[in-house]
Backbone as a printed PyTorch tensor [residue, N CA C, xyz], in Angstrom:
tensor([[[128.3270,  54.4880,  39.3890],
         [128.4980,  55.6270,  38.5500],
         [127.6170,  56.7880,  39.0110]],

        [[126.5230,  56.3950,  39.3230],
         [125.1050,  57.7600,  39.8390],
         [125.7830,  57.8090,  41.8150]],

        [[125.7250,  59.1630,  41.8120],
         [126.2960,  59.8870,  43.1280],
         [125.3110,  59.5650,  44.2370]],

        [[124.4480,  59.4210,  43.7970],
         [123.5010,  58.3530,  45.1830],
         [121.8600,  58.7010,  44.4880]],

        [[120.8830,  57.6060,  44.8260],
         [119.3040,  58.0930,  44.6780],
         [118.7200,  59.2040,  45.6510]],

        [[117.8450,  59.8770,  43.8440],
         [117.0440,  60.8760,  44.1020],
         [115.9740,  60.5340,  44.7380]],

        [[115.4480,  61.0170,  45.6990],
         [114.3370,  60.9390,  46.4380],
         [113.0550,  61.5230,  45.6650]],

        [[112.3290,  60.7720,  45.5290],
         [111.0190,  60.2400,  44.7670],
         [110.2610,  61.8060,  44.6210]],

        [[109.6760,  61.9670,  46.1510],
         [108.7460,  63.1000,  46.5150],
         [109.7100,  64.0700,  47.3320]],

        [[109.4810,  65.6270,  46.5180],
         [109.6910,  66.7140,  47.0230],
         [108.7970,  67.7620,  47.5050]],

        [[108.6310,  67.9110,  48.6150],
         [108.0490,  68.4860,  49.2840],
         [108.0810,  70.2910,  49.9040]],

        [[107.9070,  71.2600,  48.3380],
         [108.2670,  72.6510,  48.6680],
         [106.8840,  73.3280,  49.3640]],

        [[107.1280,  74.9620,  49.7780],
         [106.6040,  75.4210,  50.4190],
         [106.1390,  76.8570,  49.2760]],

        [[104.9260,  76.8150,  49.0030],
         [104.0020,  77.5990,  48.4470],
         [104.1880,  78.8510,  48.9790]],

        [[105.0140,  79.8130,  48.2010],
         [104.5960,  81.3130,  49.0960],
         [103.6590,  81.8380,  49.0510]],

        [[103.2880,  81.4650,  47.6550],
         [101.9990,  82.4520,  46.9360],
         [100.6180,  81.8010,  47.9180]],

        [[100.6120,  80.7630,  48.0050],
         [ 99.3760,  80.0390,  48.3000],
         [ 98.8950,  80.1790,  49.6440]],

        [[100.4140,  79.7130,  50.1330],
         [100.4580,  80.0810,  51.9030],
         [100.6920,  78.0750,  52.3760]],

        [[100.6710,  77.5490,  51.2260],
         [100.6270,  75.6110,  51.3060],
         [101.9930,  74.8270,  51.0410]],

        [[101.6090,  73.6350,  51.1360],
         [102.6750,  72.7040,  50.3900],
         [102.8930,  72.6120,  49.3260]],

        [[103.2600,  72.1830,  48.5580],
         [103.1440,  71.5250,  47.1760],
         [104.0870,  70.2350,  46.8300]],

        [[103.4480,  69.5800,  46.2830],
         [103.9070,  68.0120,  46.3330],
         [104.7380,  68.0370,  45.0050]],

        [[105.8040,  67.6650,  44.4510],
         [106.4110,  66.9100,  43.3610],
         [106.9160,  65.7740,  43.0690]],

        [[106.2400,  64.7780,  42.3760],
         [106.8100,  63.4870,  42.2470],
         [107.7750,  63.4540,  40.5530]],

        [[108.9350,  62.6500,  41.1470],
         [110.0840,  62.5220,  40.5890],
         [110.3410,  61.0050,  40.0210]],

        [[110.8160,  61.0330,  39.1500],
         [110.7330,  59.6230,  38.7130],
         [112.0980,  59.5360,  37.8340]],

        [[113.0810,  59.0180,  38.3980],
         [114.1000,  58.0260,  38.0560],
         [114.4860,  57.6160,  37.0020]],

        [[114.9670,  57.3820,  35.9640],
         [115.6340,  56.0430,  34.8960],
         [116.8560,  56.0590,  34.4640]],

        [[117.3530,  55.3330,  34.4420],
         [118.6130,  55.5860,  33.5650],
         [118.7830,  55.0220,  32.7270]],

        [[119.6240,  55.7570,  31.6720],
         [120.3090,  55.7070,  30.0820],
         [121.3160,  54.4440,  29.9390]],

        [[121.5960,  53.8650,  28.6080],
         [122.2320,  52.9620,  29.2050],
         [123.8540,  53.1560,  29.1780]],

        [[124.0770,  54.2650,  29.7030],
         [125.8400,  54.7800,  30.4990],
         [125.3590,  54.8960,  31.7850]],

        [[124.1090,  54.0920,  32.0880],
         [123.6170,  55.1050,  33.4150],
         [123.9710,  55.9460,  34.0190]],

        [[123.4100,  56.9660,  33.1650],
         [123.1150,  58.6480,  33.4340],
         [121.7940,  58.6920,  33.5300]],

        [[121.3290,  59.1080,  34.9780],
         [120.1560,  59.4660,  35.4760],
         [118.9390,  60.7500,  34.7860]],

        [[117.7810,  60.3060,  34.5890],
         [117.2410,  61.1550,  33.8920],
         [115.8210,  60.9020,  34.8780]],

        [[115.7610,  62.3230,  35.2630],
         [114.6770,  62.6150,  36.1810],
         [113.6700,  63.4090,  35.4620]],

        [[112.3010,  63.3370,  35.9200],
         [111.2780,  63.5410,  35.3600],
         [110.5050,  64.2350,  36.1800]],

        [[110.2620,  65.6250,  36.5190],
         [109.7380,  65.8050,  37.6290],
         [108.3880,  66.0760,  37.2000]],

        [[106.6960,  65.8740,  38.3260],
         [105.6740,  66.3120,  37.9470],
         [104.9330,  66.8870,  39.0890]],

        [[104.6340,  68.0400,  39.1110],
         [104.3330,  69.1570,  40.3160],
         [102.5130,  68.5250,  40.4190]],

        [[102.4850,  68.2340,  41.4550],
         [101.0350,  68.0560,  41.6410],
         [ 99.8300,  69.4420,  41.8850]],

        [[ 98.9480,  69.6920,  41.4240],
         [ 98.2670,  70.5350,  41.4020],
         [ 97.2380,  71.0150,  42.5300]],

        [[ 97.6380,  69.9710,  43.2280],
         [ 96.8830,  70.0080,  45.2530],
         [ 97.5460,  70.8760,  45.7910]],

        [[ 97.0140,  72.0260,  46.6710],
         [ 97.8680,  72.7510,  48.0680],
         [ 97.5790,  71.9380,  49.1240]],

        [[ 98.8690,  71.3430,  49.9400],
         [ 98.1870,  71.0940,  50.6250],
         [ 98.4570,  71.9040,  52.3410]],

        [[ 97.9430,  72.0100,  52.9170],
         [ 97.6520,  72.7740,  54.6540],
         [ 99.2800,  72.7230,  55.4570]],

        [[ 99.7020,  71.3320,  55.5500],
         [100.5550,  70.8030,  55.8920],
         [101.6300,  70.0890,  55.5320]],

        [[102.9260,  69.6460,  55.9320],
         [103.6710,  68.7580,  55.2650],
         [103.2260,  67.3460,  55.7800]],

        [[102.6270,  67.4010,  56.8720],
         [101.8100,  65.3550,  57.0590],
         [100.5730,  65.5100,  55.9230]],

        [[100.2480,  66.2070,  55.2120],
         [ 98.9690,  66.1010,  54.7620],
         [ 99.6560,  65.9330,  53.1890]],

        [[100.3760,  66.8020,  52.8840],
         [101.3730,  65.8990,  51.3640],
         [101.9110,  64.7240,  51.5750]],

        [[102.4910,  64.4510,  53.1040],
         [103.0800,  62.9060,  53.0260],
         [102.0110,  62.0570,  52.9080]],

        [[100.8300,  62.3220,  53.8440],
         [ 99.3220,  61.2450,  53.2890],
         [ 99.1460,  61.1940,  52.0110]],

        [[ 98.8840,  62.3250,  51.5390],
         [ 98.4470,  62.2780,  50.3120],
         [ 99.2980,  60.9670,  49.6650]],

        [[101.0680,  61.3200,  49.5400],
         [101.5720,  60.2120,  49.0790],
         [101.9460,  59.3480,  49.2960]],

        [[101.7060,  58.8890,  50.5810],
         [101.6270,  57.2310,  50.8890],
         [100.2630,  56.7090,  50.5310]],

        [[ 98.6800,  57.3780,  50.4410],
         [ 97.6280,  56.8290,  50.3670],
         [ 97.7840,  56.2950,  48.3250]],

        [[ 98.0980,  57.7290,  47.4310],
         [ 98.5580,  57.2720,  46.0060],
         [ 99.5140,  57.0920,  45.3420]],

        [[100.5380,  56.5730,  45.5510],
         [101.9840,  56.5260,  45.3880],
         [102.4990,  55.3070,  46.0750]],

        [[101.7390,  54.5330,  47.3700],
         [102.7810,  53.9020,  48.3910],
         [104.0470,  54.8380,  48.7950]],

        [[104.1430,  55.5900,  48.6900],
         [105.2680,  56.8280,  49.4190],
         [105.9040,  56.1870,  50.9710]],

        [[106.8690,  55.7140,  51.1780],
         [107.4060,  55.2980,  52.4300],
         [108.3190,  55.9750,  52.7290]],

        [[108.6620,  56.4350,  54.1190],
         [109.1150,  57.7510,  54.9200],
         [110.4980,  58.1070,  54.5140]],

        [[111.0880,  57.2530,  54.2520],
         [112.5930,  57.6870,  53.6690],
         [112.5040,  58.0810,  52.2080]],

        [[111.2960,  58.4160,  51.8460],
         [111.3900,  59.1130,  50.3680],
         [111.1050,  60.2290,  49.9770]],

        [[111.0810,  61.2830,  51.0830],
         [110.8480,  62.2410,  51.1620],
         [111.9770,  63.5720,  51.0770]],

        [[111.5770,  64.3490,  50.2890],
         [113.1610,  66.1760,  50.2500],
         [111.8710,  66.8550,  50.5960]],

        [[112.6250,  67.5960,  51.6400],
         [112.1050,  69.0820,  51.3230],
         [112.8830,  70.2060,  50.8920]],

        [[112.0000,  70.7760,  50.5940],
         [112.8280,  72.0710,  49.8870],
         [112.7820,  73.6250,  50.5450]]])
């Protein structure tokens, strides 16, 4: 019924800052399973996009196919 999984961590680009910015996304579904996403913007800039993917493999377990950018 769900059109395929949302990828966990989104990974946009800060204009204002000049950084990354990390968003973790979190999944569930209803029980028609209808997907209900939860998004929560992390409050880190970070330099780089390897330095948001560390970030979320070191607190998250984040593994490489779970990554959007935006």
């Amino acid at each position: 019924m769900t059109q395929g999984a949302l990828r966990p961590f989104l990974i946009t680009k800060d204009e204002e800052e000049g950084g990354y910015r990390l968003t973790v996304r979190d999944t569930r579904y209803n029980s028609q399973g209808y997907p209900i996403v939860t998004s929560t913007l992390r409050d880190e800039i970070f330099k780089t996009i390897a330095a948001a993917k560390e970030f979320a493999q070191v607190n998250y377990n984040a593994k490489p196919s779970e990554y959007a950018r935006k």
